[in-house]
C-alpha positions in Angstrom: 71.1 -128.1 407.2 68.2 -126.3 404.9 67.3 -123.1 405.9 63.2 -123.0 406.8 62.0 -120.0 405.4 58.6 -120.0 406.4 57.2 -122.3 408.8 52.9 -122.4 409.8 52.4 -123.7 413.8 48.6 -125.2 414.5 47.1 -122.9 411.6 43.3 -123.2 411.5 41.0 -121.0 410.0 37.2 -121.6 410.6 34.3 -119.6 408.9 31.4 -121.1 411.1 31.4 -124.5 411.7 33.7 -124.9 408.6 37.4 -125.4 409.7 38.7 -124.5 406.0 42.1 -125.6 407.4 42.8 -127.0 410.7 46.0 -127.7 412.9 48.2 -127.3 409.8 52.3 -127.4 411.1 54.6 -127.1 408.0 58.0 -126.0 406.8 59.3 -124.7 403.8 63.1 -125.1 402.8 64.5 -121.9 401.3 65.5 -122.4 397.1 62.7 -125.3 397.5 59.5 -125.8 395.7 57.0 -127.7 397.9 53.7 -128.5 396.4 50.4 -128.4 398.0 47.9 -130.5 396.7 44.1 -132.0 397.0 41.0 -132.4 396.2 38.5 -129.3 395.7 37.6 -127.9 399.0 40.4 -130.0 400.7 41.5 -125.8 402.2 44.6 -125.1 399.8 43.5 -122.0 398.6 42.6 -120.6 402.2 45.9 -121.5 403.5 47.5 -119.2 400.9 45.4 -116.8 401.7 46.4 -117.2 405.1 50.2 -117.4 403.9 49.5 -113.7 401.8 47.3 -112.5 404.2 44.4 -111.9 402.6 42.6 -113.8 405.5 43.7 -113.8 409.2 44.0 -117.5 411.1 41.1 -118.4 413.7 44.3 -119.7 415.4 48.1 -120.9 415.5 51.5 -118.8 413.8 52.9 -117.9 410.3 56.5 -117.3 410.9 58.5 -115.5 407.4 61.9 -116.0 408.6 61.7 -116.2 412.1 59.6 -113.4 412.3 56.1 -113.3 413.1 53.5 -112.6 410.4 50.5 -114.0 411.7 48.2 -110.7 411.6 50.5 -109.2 408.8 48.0 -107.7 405.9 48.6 -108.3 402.2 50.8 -105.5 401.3 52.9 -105.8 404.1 53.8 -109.1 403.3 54.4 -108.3 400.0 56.9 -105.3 401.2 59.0 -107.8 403.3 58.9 -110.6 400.3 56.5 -113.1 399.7 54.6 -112.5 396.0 51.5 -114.0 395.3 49.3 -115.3 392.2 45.9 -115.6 391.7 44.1 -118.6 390.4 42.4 -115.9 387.9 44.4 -113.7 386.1 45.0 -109.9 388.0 46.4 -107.8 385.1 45.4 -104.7 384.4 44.3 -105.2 381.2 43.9 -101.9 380.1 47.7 -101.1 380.7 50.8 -101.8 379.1 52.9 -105.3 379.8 55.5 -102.5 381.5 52.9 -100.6 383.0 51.8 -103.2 384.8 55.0 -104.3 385.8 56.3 -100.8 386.9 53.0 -101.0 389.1 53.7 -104.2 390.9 57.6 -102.8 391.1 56.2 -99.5 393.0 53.7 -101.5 395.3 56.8 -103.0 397.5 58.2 -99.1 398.3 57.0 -98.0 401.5 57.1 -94.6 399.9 54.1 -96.3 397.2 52.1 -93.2 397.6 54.5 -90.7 397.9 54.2 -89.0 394.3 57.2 -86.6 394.8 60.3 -89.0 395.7 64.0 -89.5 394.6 64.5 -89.8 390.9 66.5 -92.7 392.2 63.0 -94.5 393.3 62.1 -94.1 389.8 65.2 -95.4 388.5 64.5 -98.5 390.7 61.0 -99.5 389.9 62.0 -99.3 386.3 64.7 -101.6 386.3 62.2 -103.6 388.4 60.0 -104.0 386.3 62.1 -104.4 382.9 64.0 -107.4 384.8 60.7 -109.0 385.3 59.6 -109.0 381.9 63.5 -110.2 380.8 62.7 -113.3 383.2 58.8 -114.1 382.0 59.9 -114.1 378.4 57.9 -110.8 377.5 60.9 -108.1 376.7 59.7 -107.9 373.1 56.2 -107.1 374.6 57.1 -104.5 376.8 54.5 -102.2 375.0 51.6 -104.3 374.2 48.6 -103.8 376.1 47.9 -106.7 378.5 44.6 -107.3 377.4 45.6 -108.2 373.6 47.9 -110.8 375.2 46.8 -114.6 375.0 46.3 -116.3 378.1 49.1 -117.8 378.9 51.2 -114.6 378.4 48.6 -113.0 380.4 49.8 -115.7 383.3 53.0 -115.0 382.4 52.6 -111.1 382.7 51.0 -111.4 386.2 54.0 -114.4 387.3 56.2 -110.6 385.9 54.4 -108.3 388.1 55.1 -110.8 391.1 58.7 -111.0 390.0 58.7 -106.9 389.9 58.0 -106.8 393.8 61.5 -109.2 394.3 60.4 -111.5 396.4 62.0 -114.1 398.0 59.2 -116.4 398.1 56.9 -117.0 395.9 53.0 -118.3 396.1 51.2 -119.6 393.2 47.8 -120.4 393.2 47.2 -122.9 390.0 49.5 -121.2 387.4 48.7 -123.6 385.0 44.7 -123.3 385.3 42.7 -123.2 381.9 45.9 -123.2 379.7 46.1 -125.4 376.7 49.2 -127.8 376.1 51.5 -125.2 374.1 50.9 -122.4 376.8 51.1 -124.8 379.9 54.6 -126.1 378.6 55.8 -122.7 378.1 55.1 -121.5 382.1 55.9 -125.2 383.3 59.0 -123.5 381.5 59.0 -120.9 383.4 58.3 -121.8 386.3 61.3 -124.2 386.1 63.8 -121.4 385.6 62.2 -119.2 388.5 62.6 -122.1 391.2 66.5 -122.3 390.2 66.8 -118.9 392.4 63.1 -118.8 394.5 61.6 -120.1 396.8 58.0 -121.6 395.3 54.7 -122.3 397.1 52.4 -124.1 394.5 49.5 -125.3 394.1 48.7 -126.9 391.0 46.3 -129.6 389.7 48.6 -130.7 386.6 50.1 -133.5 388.3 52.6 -133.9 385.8 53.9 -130.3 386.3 54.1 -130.7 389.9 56.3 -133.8 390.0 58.3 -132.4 387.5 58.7 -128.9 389.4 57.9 -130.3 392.9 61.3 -131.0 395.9 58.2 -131.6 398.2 54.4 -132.1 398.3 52.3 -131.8 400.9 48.7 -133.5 400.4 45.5 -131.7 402.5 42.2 -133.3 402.5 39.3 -131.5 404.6 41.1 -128.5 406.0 43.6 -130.7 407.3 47.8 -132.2 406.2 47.5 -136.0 405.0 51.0 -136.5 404.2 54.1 -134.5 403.5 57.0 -136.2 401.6 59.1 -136.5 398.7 57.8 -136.7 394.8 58.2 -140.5 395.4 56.9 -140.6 398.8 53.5 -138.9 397.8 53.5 -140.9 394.2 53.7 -144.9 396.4 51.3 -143.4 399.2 48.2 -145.5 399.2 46.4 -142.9 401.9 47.0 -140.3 399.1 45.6 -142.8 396.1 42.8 -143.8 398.8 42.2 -139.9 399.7 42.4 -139.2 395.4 40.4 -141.9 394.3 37.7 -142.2 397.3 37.0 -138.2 395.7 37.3 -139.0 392.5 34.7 -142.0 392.9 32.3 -139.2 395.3 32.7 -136.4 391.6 32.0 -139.0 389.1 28.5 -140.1 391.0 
């Protein structure tokens, strides 16, 4: 049977009147990548934050391998393994490619701001972060500030700085956002090679990366799940085309 490696029970998170998600109940297989995807404002962006714990649920559980994370803040969840993206960029642009990496690499030590440690420590975050750059394609970069990068490597340097933390799950929040064809090929790429060992969270708007990358999609609309299935299940939905194209028909008027 497929291990669940992180499961949500009733989540709902309200701000006012809003229920930005409500009653959500999913699982996620371990070595899977399940797609989350839906209109704007459908609430898949405030259920990763909820996942990452930059925002706490109005109600219901977040369980990481059994264990409760529900009121678990950001960088805890980070220390016990789940990495997260950011649908902008969140390099430090300023710093080099390995700088950055060695940064992410030191966040996960609960020792992070203990500035007279183990020489061992050090040892660790470096090979952290130089494996990270060997798996985003950015070795030969190792020295260039971030901010010369193009934007693609740029995603590709913060997907690193994730990588640096080892987790075992990983959550990305529209990787592919505001790339042209050549850079969105190159972290489809990517992204491809990472879900070979990890476990991916993604949610994505380039519906031909997710059914290429996707094991399983979950559709939201309003806060709430309309339909969890395979790539083939969701693709021959008509309550996902109705729930696409009624939106679709709302934008364009």
């Amino acid at each position: 049977m497929s291990e669940i490696i992180l499961r949500t029970e009733h989540l709902c998170k309200n701000f006012g009147g809003l229920k930005a998600t409500d009653d959500i109940s999913l699982e996620f297989e371990r070595g899977k990548v399940h797609a989350i995807l839906g209109p704007n404002g459908a609430g898949k962006t405030t259920l990763i934050n909820l996942l990452s714990g930059e925002l706490l649920p109005s109600s219901g559980r977040i369980l990481f391998k059994g264990y409760d994370i529900t009121d678990a803040r950001p960088e805890k969840v980070s220390r016990i393994g789940i990495g997260r993206s950011f649908q902008k960029t969140n390099i430090l642009p300023g710093f080099s490619c390995f700088q950055n990496c060695w940064i992410g690499a030191q966040s996960c030590l609960i020792t992070s701001m203990r500035f007279f440690r183990p020489a061992r420590h050090l040892r660790m975050v470096h090979r952290r972060a130089d494996h990270a750059l060997q798996l985003c394609g950015l070795s030969g970069k190792r020295n260039r500030v971030a901010g010369t990068l193009s934007y693609g490597e740029q995603r590709q340097l913060e997907i690193a700085m994730m990588l640096a933390t080892e987790p075992e799950l990983l959550l990305l929040d529209e990787p592919l956002a505001g790339m042209g064809t050549e850079e969105s090929q190159q972290v489809t790429a990517l992204l491809k090679e990472l879900a070979k060992e990890q476990t991916l969270i993604l949610i994505e708007h380039d519906m031909d990366a997710v059914f290429s990358l996707a094991d399983r999609i979950t559709v939201m609309v309003d806060g709430a799940e309309l339909e969890t299935g395979s790539v083939e299940q969701i693709r021959n939905s008509q309550a996902v085309q109705d729930a696409y194209l009624g939106h679709d028909e709302e934008d364009a008027a």
